[in-house]
KOLGU-174497 format. One record per residue (C-alpha): x, y, z. Coordinates in steps of 0.25 Angstrom, whole numbers, padded with zeros to 4 digits, always signed. Example, Ala and Ser with C-alpha at 12.3 -4.5 7.8 and 13.67 -1.06 7.14 Angstrom:
SITE     xx     yy     zz
SITE  +0049  -0018  +0031
SITE  +0055  -0004  +0029
This chain:
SITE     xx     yy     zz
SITE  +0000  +0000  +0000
SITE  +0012  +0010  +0002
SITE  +0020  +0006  -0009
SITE  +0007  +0009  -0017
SITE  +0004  +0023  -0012
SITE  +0019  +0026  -0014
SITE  +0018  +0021  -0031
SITE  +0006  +0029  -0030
SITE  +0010  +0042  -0022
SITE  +0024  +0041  -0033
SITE  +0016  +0039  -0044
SITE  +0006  +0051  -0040
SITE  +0019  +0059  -0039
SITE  +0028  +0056  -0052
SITE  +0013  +0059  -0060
SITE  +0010  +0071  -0052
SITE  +0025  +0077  -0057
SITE  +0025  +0070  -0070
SITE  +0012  +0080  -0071
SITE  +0019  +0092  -0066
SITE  +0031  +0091  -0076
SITE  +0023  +0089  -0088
SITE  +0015  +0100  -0087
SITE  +0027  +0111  -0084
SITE  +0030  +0115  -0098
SITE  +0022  +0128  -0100
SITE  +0025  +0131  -0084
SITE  +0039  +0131  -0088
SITE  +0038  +0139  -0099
SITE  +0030  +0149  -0091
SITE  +0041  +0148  -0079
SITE  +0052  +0151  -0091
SITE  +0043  +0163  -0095
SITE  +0043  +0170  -0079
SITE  +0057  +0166  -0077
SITE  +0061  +0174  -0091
SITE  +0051  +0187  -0087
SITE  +0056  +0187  -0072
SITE  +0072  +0186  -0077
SITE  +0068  +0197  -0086
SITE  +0063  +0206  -0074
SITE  +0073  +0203  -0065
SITE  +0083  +0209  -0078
SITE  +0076  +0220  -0078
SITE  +0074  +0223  -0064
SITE  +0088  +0218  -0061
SITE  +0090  +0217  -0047
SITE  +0085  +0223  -0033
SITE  +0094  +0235  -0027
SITE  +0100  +0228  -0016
SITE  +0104  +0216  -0027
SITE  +0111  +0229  -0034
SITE  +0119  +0232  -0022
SITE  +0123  +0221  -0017
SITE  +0129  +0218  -0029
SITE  +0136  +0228  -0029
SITE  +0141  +0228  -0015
SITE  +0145  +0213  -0017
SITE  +0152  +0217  -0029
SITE  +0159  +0230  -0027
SITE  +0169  +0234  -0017
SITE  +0167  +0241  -0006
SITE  +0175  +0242  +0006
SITE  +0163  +0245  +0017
SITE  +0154  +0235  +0020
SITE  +0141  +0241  +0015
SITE  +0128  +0241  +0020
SITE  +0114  +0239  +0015
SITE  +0106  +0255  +0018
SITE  +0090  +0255  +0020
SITE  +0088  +0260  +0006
SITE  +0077  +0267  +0011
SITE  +0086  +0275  +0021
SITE  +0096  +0277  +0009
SITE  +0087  +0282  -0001
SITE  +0082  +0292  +0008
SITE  +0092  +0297  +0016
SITE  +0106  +0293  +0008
SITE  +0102  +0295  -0004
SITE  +0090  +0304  -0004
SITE  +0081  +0298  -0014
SITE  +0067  +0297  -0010
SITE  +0062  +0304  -0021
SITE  +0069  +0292  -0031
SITE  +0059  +0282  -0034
SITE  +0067  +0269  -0031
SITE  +0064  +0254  -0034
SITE  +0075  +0248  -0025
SITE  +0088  +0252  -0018
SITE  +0099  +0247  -0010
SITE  +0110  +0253  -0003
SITE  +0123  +0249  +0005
SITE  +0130  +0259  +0014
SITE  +0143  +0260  +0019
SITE  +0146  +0259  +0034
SITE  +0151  +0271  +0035
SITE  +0168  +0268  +0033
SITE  +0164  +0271  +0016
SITE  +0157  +0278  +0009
SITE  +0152  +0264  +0000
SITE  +0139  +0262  -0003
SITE  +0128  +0256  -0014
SITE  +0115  +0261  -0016
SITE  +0107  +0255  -0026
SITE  +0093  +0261  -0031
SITE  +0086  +0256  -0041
SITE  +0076  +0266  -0048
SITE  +0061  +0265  -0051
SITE  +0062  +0277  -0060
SITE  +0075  +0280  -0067
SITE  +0073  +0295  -0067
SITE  +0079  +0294  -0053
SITE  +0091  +0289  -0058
SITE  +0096  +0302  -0058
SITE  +0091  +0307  -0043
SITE  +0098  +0294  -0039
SITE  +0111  +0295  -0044
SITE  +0111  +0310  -0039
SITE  +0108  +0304  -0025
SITE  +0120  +0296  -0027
SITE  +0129  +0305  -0030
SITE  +0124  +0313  -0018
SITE  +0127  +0302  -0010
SITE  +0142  +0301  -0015
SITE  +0144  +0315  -0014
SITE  +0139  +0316  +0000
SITE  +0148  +0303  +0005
SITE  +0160  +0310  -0003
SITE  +0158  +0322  +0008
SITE  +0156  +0311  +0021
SITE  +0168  +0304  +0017
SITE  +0178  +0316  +0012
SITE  +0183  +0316  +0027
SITE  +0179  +0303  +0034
SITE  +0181  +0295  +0024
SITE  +0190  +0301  +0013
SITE  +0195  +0288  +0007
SITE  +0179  +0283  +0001
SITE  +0179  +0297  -0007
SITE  +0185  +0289  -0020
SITE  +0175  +0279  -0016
SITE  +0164  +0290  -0018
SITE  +0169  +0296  -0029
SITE  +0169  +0283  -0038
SITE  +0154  +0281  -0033
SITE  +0146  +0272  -0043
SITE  +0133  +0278  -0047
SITE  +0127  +0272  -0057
SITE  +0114  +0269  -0065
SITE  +0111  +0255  -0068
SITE  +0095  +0252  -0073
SITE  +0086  +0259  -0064
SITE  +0098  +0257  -0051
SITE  +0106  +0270  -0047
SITE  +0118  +0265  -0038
SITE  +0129  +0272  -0031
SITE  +0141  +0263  -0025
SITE  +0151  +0268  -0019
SITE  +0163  +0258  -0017
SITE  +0177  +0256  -0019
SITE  +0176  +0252  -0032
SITE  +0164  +0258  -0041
SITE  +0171  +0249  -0054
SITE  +0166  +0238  -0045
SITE  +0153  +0243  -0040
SITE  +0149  +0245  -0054
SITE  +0152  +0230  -0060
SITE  +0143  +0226  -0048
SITE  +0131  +0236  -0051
SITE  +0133  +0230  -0067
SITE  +0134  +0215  -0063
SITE  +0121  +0217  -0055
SITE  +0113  +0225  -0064
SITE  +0120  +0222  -0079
């Protein structure tokens, strides 16, 4: 009696997967179809801010050991851009023995690219002055700052080597 309700229960099983496989052929297609239009979006959407940064802190080179920053705290007060219209953001500071840092925004209206990069350049100019005499030796550091433009990101790294910043930021959204 158990032998038979085990060749049964097996049999039920193999039919019941012999089933599920033979009708997959239009489920796969369609799978193949979302996959493709998902790929496509994330390309176009590339990847989130704090993706962005992280990349670029793992592969540029900084001497600090940075920080991540509440980005609402850094878009307000650091960087004084509440009247951007902003999709995402991240930002790494330093703790206070450099003047490194990444901030990363990603734009919902590229017409405030501009605002942005002005922002940033405040932002070097006003470390270039806290760091002229307590901490003279990050001024080449800020002024090979990277500010650049890639898609709808605006990002400012400064670092010890902007050649290396830069690879990263192309490697990451390129």
């Amino acid at each position: 009696m158990r032998k038979t309700k085990s060749i049964i229960l097996g049999t039920a099983i193999i039919a019941a997967l012999a089933m599920t496989a033979c009708g997959g052929s239009d489920d796969k297609k369609t799978e193949a179809k979302k996959t493709e239009t998902t790929t496509a979006a994330a390309a176009n959407t590339a990847n989130n801010a704090a993706d962005v940064a992280n990349a670029i802190k793992n592969g540029g080179e900084f001497k600090d050991s940075l920080e991540e920053l509440d980005s609402d705290m850094a878009l307000s007060k650091i960087y004084e851009l509440e009247d951007v219209s902003v999709d995402d953001s991240f930002f790494y500071t330093n703790t206070n023995s450099t003047a490194e840092e990444i901030a990363v925004v990603r734009l919902k209206d590229d017409a405030d690219a501009d605002k942005v990069k002005a922002a940033f350049q405040q932002r070097v100019a006003d470390q270039k002055e806290a760091c002229e005499d307590y901490l003279p030796d990050e001024i080449t550091k800020l002024d090979n700052a990277l500010i650049t433009k890639s898609g709808n990101y605006m990002i400012l790294v400064i670092s010890c080597d902007s050649d290396k910043a830069n690879a990263a930021i192309n490697s990451v959204l390129n």
